[in-house]
mmCIF file as gemmi writes it, N, C-alpha and C atoms, coordinates in Angstrom:
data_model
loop_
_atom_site.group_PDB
_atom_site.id
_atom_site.type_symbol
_atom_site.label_atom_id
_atom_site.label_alt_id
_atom_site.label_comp_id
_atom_site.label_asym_id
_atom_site.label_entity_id
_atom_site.label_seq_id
_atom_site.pdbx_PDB_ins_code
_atom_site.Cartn_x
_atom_site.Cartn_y
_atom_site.Cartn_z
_atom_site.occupancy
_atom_site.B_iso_or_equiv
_atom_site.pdbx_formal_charge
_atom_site.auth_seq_id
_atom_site.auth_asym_id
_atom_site.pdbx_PDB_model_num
ATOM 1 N N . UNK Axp A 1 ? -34.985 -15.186 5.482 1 0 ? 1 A 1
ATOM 2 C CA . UNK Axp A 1 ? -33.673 -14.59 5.639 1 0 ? 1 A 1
ATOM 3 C C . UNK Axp A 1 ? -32.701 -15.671 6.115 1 0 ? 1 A 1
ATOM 4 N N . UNK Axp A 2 ? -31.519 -15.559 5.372 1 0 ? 2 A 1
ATOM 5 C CA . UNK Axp A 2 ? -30.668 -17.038 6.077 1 0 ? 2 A 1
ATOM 6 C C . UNK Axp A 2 ? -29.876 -16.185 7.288 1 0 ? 2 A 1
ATOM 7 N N . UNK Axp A 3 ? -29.467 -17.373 7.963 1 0 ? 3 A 1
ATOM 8 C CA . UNK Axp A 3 ? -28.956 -16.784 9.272 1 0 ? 3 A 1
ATOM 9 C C . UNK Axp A 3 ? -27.511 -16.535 8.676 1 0 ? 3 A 1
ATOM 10 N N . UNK Axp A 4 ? -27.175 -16.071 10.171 1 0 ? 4 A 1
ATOM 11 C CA . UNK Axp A 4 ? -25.714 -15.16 9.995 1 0 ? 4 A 1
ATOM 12 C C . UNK Axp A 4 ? -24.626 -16.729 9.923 1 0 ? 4 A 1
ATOM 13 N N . UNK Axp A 5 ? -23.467 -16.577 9.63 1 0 ? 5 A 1
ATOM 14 C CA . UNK Axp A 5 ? -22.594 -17.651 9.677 1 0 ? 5 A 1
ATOM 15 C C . UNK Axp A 5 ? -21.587 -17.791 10.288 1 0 ? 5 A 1
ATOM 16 N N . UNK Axp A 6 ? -21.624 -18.759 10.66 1 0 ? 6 A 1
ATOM 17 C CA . UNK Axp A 6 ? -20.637 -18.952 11.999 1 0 ? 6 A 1
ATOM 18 C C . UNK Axp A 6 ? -19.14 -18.536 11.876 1 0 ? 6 A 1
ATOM 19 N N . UNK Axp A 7 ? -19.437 -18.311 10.493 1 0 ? 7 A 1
ATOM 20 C CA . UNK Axp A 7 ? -17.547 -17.529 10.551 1 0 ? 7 A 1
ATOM 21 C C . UNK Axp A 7 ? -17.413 -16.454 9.973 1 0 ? 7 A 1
ATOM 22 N N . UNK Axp A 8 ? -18.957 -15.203 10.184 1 0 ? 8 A 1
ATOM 23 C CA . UNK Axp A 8 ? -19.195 -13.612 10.665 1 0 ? 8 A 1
ATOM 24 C C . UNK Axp A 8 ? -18.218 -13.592 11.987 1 0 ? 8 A 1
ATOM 25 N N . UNK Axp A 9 ? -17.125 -12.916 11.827 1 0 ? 9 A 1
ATOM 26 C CA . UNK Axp A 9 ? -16.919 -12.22 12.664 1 0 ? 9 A 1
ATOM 27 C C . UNK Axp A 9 ? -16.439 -10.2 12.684 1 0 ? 9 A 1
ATOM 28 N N . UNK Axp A 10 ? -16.934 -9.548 13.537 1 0 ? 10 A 1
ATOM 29 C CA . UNK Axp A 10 ? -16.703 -8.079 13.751 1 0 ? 10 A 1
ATOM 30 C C . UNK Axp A 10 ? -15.277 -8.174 13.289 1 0 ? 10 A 1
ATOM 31 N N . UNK Axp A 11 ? -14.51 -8.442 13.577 1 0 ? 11 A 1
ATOM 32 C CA . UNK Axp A 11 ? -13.429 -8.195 13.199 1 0 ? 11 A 1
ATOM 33 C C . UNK Axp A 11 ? -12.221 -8.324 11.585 1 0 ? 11 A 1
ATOM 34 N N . UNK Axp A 12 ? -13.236 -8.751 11.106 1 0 ? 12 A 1
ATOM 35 C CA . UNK Axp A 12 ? -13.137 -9.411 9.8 1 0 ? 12 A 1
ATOM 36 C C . UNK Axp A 12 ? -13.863 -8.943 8.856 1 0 ? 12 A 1
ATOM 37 N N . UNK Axp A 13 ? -14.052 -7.305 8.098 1 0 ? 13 A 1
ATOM 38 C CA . UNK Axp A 13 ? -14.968 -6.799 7.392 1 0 ? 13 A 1
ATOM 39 C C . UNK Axp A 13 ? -14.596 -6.122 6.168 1 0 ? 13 A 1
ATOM 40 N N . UNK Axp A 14 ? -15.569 -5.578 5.162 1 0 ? 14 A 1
ATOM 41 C CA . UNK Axp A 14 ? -14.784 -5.216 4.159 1 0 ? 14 A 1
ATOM 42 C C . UNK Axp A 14 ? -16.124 -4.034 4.013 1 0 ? 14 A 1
ATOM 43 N N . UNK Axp A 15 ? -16.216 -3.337 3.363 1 0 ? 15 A 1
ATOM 44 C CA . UNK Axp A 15 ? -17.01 -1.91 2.645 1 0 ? 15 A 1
ATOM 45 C C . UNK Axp A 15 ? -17.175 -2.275 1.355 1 0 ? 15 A 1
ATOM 46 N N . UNK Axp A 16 ? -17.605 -3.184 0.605 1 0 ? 16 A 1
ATOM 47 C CA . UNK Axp A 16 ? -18.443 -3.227 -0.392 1 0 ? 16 A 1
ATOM 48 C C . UNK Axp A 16 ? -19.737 -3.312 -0.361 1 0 ? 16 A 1
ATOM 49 N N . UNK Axp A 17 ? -20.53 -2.571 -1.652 1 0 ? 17 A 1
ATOM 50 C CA . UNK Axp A 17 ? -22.135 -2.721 -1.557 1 0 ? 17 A 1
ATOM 51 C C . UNK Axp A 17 ? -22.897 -3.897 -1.59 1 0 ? 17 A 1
ATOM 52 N N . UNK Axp A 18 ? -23.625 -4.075 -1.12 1 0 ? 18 A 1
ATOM 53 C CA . UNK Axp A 18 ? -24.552 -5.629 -0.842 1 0 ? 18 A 1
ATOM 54 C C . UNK Axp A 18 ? -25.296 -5.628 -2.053 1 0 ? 18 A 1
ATOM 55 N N . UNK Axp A 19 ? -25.645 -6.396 -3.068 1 0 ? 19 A 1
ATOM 56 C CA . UNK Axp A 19 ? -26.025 -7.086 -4.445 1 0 ? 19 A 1
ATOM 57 C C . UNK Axp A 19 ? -27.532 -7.1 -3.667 1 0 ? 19 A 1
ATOM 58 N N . UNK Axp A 20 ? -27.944 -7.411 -2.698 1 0 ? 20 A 1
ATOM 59 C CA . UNK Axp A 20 ? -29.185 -7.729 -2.113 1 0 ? 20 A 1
ATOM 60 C C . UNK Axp A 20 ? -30.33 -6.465 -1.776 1 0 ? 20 A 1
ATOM 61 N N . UNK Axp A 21 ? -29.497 -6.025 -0.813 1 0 ? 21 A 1
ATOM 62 C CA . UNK Axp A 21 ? -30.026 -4.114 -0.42 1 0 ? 21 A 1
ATOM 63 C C . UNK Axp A 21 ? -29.588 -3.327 -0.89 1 0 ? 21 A 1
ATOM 64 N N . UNK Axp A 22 ? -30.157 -2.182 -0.294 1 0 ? 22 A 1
ATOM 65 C CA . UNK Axp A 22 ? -29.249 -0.929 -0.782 1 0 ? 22 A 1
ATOM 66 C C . UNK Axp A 22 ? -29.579 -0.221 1.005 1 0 ? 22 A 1
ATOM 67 N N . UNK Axp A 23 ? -28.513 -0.943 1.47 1 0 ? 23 A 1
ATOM 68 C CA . UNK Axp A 23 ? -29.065 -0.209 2.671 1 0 ? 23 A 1
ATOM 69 C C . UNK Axp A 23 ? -27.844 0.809 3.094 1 0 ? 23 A 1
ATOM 70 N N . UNK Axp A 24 ? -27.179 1.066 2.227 1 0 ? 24 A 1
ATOM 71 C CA . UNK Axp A 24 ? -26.026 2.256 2.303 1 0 ? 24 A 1
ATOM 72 C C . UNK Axp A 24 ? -26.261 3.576 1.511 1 0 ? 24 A 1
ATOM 73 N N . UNK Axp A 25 ? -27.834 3.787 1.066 1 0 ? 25 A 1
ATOM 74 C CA . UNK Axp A 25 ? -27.996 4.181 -0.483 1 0 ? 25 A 1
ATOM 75 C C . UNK Axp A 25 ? -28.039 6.057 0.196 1 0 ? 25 A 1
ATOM 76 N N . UNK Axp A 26 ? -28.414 6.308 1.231 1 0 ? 26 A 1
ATOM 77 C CA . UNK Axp A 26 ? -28.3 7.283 2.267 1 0 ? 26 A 1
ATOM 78 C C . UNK Axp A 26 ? -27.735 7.742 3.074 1 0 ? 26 A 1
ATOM 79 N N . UNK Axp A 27 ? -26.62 7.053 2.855 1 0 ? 27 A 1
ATOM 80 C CA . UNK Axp A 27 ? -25.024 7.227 3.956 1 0 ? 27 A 1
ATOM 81 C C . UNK Axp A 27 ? -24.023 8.136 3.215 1 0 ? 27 A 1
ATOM 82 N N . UNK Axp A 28 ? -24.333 9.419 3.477 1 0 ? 28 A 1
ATOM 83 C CA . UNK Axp A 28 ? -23.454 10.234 2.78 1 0 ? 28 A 1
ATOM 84 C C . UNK Axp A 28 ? -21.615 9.734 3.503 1 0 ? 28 A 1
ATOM 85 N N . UNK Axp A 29 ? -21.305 9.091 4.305 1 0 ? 29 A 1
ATOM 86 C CA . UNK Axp A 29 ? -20.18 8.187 4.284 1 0 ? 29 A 1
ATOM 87 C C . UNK Axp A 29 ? -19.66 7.301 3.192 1 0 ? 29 A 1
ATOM 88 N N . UNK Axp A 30 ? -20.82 6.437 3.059 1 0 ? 30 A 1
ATOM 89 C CA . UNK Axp A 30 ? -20.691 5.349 1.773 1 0 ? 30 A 1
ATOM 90 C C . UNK Axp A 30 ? -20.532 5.708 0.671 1 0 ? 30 A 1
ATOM 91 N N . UNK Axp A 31 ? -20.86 7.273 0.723 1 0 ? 31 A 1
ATOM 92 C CA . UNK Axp A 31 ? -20.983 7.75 -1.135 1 0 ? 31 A 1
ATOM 93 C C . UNK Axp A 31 ? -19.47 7.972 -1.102 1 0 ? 31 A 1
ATOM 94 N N . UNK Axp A 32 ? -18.887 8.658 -0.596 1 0 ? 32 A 1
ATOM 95 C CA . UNK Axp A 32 ? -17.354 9.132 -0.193 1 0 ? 32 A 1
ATOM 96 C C . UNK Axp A 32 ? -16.898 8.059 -0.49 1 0 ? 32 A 1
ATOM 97 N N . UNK Axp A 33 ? -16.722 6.943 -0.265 1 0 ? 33 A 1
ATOM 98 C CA . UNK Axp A 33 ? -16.625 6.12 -0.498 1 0 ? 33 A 1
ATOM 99 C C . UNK Axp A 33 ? -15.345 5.621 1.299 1 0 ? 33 A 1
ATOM 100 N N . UNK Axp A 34 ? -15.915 6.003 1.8 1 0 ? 34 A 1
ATOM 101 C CA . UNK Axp A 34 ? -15.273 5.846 3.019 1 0 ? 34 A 1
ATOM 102 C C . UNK Axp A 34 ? -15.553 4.763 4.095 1 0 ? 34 A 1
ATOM 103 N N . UNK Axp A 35 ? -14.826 4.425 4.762 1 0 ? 35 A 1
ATOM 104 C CA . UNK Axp A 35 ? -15.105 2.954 5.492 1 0 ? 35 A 1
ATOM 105 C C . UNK Axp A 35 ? -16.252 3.704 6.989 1 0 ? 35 A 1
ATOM 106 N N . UNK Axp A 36 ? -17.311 3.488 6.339 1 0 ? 36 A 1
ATOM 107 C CA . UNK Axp A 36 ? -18.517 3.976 7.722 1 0 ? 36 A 1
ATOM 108 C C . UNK Axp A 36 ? -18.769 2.632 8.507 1 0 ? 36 A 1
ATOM 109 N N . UNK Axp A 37 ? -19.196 3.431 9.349 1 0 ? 37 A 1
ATOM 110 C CA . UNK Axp A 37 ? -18.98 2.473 11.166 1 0 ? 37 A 1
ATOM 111 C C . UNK Axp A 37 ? -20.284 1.339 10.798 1 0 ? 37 A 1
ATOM 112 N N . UNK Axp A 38 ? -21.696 1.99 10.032 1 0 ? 38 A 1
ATOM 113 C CA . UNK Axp A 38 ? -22.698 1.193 9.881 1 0 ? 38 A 1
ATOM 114 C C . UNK Axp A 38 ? -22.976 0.254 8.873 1 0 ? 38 A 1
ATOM 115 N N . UNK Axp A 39 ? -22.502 0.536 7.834 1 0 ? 39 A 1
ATOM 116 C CA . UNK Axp A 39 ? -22.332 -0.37 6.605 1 0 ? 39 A 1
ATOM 117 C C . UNK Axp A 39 ? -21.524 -1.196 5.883 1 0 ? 39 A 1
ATOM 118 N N . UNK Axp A 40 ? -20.756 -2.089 6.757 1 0 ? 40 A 1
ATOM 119 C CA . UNK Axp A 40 ? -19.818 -2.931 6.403 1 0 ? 40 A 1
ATOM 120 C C . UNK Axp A 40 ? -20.62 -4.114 5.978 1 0 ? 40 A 1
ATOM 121 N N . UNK Axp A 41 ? -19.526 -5.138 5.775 1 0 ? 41 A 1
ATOM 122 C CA . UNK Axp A 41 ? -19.679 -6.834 5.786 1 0 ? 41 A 1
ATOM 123 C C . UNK Axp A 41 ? -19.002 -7.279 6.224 1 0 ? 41 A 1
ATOM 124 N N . UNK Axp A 42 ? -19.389 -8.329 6.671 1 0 ? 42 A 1
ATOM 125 C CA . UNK Axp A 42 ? -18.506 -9.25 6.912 1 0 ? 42 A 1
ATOM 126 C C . UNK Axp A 42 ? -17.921 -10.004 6.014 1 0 ? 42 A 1
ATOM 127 N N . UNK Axp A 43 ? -16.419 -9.912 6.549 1 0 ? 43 A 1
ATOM 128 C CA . UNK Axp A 43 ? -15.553 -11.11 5.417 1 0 ? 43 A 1
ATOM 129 C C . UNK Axp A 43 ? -15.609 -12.395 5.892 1 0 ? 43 A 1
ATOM 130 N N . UNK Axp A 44 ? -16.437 -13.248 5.534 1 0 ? 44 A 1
ATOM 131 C CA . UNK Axp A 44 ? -16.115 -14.609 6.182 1 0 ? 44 A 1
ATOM 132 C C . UNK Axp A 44 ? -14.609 -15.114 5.76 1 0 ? 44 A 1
ATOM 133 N N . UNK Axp A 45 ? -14.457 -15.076 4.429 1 0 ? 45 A 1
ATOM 134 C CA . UNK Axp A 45 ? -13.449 -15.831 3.898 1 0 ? 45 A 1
ATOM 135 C C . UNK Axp A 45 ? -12.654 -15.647 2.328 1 0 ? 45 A 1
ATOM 136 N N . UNK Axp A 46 ? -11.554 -15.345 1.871 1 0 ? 46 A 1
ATOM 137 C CA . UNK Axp A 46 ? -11.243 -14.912 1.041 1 0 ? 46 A 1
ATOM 138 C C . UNK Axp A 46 ? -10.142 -15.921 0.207 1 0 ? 46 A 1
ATOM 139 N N . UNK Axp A 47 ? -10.114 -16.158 -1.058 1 0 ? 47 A 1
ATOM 140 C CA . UNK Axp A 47 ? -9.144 -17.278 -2.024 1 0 ? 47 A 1
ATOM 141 C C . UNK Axp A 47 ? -8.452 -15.599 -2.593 1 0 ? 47 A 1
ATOM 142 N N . UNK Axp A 48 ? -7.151 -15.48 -2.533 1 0 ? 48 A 1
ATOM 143 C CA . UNK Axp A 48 ? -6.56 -14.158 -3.293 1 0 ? 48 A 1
ATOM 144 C C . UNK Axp A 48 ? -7.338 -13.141 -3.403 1 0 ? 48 A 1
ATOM 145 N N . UNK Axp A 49 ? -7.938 -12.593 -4.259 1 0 ? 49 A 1
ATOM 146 C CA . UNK Axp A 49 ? -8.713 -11.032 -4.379 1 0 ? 49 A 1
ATOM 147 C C . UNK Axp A 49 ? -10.049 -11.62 -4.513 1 0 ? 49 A 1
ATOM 148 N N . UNK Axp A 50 ? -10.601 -12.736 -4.023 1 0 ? 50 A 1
ATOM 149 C CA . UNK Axp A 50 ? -11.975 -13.028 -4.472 1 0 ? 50 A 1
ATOM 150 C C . UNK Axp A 50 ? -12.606 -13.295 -2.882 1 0 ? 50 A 1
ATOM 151 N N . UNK Axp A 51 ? -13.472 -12.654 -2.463 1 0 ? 51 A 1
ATOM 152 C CA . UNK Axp A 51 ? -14.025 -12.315 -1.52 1 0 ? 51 A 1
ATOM 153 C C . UNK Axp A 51 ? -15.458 -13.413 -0.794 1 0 ? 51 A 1
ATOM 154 N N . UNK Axp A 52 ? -15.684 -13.526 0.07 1 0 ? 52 A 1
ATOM 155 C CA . UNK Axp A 52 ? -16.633 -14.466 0.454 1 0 ? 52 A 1
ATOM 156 C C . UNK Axp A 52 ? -17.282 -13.938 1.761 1 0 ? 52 A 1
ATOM 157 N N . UNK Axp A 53 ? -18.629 -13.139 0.81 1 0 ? 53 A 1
ATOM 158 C CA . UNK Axp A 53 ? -19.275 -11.872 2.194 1 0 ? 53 A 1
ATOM 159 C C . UNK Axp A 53 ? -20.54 -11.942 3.063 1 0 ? 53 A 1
ATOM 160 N N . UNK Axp A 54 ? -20.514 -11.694 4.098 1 0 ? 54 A 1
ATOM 161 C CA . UNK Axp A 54 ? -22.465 -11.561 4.017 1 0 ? 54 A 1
ATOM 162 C C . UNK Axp A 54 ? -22.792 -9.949 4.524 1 0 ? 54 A 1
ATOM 163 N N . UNK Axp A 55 ? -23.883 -9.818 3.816 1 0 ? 55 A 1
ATOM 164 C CA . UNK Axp A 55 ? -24.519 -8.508 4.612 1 0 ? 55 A 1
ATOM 165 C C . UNK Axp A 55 ? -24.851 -8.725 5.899 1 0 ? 55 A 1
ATOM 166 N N . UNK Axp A 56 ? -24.467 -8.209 7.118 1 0 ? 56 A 1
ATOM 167 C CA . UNK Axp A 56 ? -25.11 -8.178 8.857 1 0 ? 56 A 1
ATOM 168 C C . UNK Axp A 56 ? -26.672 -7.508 8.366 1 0 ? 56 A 1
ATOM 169 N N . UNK Axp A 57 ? -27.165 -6.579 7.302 1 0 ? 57 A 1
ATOM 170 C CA . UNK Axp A 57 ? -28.585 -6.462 7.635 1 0 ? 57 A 1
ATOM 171 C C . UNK Axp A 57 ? -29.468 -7.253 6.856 1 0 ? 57 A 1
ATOM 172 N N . UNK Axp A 58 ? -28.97 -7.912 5.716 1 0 ? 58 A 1
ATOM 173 C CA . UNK Axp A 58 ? -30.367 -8.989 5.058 1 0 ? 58 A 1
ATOM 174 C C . UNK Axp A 58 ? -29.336 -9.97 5.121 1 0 ? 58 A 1
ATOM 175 N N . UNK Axp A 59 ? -28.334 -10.299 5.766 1 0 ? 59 A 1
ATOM 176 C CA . UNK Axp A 59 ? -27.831 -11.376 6.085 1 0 ? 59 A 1
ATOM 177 C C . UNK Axp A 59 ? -27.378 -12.246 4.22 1 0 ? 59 A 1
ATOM 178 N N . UNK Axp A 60 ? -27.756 -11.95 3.628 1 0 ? 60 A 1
ATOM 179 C CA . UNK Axp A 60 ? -26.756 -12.241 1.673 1 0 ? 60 A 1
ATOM 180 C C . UNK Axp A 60 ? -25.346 -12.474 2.152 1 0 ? 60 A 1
ATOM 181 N N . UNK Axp A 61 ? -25.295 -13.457 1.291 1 0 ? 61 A 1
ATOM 182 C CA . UNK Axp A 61 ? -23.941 -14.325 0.95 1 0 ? 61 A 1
ATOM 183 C C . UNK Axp A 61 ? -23.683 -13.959 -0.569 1 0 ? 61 A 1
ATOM 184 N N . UNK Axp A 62 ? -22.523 -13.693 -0.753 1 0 ? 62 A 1
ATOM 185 C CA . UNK Axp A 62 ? -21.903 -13.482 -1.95 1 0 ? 62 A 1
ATOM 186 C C . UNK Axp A 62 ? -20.441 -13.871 -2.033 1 0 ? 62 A 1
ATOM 187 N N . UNK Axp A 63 ? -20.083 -13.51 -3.161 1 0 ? 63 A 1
ATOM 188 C CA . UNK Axp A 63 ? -18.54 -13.793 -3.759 1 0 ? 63 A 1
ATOM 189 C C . UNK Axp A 63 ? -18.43 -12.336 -4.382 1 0 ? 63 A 1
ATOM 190 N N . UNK Axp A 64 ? -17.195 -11.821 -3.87 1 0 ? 64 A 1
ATOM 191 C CA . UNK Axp A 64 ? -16.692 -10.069 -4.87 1 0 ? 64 A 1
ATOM 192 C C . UNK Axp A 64 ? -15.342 -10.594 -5.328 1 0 ? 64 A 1
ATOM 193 N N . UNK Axp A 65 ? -15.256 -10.339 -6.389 1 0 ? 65 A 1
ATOM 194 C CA . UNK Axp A 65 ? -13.795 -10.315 -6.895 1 0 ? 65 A 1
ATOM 195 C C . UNK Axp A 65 ? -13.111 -8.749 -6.606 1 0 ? 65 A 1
ATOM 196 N N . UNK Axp A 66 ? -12.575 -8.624 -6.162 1 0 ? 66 A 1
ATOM 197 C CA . UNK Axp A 66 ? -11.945 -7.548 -5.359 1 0 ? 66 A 1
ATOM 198 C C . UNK Axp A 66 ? -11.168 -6.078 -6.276 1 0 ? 66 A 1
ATOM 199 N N . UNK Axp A 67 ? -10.534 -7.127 -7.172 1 0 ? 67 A 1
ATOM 200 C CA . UNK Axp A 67 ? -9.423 -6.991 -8.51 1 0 ? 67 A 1
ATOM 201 C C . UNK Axp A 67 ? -8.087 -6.61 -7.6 1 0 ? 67 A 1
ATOM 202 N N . UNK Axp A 68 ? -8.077 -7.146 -6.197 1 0 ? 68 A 1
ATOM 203 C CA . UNK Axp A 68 ? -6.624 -6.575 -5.957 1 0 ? 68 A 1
ATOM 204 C C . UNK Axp A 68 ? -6.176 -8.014 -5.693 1 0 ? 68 A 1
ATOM 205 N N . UNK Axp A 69 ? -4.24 -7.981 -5.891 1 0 ? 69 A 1
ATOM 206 C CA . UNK Axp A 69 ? -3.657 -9.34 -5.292 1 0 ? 69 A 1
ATOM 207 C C . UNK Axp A 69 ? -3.393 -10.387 -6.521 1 0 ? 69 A 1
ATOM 208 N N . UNK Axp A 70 ? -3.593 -11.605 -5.985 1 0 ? 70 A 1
ATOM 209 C CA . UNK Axp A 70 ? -3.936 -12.336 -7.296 1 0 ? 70 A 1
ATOM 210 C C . UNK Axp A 70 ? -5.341 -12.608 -7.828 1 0 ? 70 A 1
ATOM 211 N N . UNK Axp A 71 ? -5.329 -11.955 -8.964 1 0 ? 71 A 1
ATOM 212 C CA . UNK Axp A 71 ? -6.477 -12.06 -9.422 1 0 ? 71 A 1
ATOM 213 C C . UNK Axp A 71 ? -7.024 -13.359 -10.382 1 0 ? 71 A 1
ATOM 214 N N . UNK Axp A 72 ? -8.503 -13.628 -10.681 1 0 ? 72 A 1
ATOM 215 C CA . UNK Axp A 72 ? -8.891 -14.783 -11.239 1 0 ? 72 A 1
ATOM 216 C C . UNK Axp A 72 ? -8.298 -14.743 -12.79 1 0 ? 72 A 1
ATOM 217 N N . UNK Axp A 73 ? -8.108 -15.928 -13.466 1 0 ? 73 A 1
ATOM 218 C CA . UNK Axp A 73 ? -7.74 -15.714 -14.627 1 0 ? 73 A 1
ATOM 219 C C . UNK Axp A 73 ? -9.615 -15.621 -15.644 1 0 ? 73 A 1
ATOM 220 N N . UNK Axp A 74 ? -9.622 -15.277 -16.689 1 0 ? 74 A 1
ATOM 221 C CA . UNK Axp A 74 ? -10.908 -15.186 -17.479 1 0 ? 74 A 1
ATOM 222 C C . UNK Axp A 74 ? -10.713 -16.714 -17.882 1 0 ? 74 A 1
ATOM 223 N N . UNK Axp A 75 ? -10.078 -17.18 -17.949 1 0 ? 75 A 1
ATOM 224 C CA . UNK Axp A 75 ? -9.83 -18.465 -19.263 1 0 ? 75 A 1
ATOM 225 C C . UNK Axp A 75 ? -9.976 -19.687 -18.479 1 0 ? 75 A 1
């Protein structure tokens, strides 16, 4: 499991699903699609609508393109 990263912070989170777990798959919150207290991420860091996350429970690093803001071009 990689460790958490030094620029996880609580205060800095977003509600997308983790690519890694499914550890929201039972949170009748998460289905709602509502911001629940247990299943966030952390936002480490964001370029316009493209996202830079980790899961707090298997600790996954990813990239989400968000689609809001400025978005990536395809080309």
């Amino acid at each position: 499991m990689l460790p958490l990263d030094p620029q996880a912070d609580t205060g800095r989170r977003a509600w997308v699903a983790c690519p890694n777990c499914d550890d929201r798959a039972a949170c009748e919150t998460c289905r709602r699609q509502a911001a629940c207290t247990d299943h966030w991420r952390y936002l480490l860091s964001n370029t316009g609508s493209l996202l830079h996350l980790q899961c707090p429970s298997c600790h996954h690093v990813w990239t989400h393109e968000s689609g809001f803001g400025a978005t990536r071009s395809s080309g």
